[in-house]
C-alpha positions as CSV (number, residue, x, y, z in Angstrom):
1,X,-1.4,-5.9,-31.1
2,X,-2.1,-9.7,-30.2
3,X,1.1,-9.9,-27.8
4,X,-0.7,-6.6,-26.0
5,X,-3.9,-8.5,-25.6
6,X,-2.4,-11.5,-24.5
7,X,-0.5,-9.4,-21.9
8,X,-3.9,-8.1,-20.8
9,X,-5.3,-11.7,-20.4
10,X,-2.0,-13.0,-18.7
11,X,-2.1,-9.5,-16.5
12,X,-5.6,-10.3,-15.3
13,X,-5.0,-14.0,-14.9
14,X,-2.0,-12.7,-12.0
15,X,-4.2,-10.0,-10.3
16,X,-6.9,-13.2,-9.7
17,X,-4.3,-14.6,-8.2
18,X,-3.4,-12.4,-5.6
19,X,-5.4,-11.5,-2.7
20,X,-8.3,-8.8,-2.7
21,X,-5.8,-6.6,-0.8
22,X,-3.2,-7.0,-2.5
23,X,-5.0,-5.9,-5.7
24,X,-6.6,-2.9,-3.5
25,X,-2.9,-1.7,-2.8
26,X,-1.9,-1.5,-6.2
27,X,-5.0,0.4,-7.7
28,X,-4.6,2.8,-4.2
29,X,-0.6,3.1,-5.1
30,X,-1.4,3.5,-8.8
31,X,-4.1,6.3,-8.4
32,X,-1.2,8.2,-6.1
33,X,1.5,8.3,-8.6
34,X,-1.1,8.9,-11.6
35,X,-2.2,11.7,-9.3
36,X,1.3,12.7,-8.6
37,X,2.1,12.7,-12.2
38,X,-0.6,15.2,-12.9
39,X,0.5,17.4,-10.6
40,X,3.9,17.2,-12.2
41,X,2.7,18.0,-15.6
42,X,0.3,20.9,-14.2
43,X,3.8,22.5,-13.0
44,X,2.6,22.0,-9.3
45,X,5.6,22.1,-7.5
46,X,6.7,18.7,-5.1
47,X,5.9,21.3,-1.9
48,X,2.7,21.7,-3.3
49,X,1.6,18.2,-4.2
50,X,3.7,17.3,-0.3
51,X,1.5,19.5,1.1
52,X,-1.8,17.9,-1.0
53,X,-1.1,14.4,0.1
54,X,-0.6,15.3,3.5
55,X,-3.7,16.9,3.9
56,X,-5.6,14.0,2.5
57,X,-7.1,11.4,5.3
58,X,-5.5,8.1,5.5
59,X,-7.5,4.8,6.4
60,X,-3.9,3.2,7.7
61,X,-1.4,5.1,9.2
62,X,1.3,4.0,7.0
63,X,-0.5,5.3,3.8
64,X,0.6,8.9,4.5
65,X,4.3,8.1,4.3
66,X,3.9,5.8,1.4
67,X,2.0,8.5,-0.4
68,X,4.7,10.9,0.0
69,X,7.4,8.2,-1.1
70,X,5.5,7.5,-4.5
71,X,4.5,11.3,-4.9
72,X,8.6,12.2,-4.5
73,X,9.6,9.0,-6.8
74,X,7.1,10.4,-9.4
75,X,8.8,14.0,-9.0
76,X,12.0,12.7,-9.2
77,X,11.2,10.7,-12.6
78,X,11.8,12.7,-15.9
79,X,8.8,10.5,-17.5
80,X,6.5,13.0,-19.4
81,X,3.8,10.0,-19.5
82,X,0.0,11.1,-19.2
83,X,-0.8,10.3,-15.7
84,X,-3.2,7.4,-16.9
85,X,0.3,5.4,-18.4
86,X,1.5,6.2,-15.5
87,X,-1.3,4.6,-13.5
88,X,-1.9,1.6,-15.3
89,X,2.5,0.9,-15.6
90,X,1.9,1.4,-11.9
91,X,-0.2,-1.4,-11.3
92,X,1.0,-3.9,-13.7
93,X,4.5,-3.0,-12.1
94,X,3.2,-3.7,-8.6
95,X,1.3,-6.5,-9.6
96,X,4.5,-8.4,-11.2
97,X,6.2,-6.9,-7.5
98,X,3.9,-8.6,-5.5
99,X,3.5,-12.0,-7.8
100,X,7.7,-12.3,-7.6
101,X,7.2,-11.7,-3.8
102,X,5.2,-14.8,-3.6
């Protein structure tokens, strides 16, 4: 229990450390594949949840495509996880991708 909390401090001591925008793409990439992972566990099939994501509106053009990567990743996964683990693995995932990056 205190190497989880001290993961949580360490965690949030990284996310400070990267940009605003960086931390924005990671919550926006998280809430896709916990979406996604919803879906999956609602027995939506991936041409469904394609067709959802497409249909949402984008504020970059490159968002669309990357929603549809994450949402085929998630399909492709045989992870049961509730879609909130698979948010929050999400963005500690992307956050450890983009600290490496630096």
């Amino acid at each position: 229990m205190v190497f989880a909390s001290l993961f949580g401090v360490v965690s949030s001591a990284q996310a400070k450390a990267l940009s605003k925008n960086d931390r924005d793409l990671c919550s926006w990439g998280s809430a896709v594949a916990g979406s996604a992972q919803a879906s999956k566990l609602s027995r939506v099939s991936l041409y469904g949840a394609r067709n959802k994501v497409q249909a949402r509106k984008y504020s970059q053009p490159w968002m669309r495509m990357m929603a549809l990567g994450i949402t085929e990743q998630t399909y492709d996964s045989a992870s049961r996880l509730k879609p909130a683990a698979v948010k929050q693995t999400y963005y500690q995932d992307c956050i450890k991708h983009e600290m490496a990056r630096r």
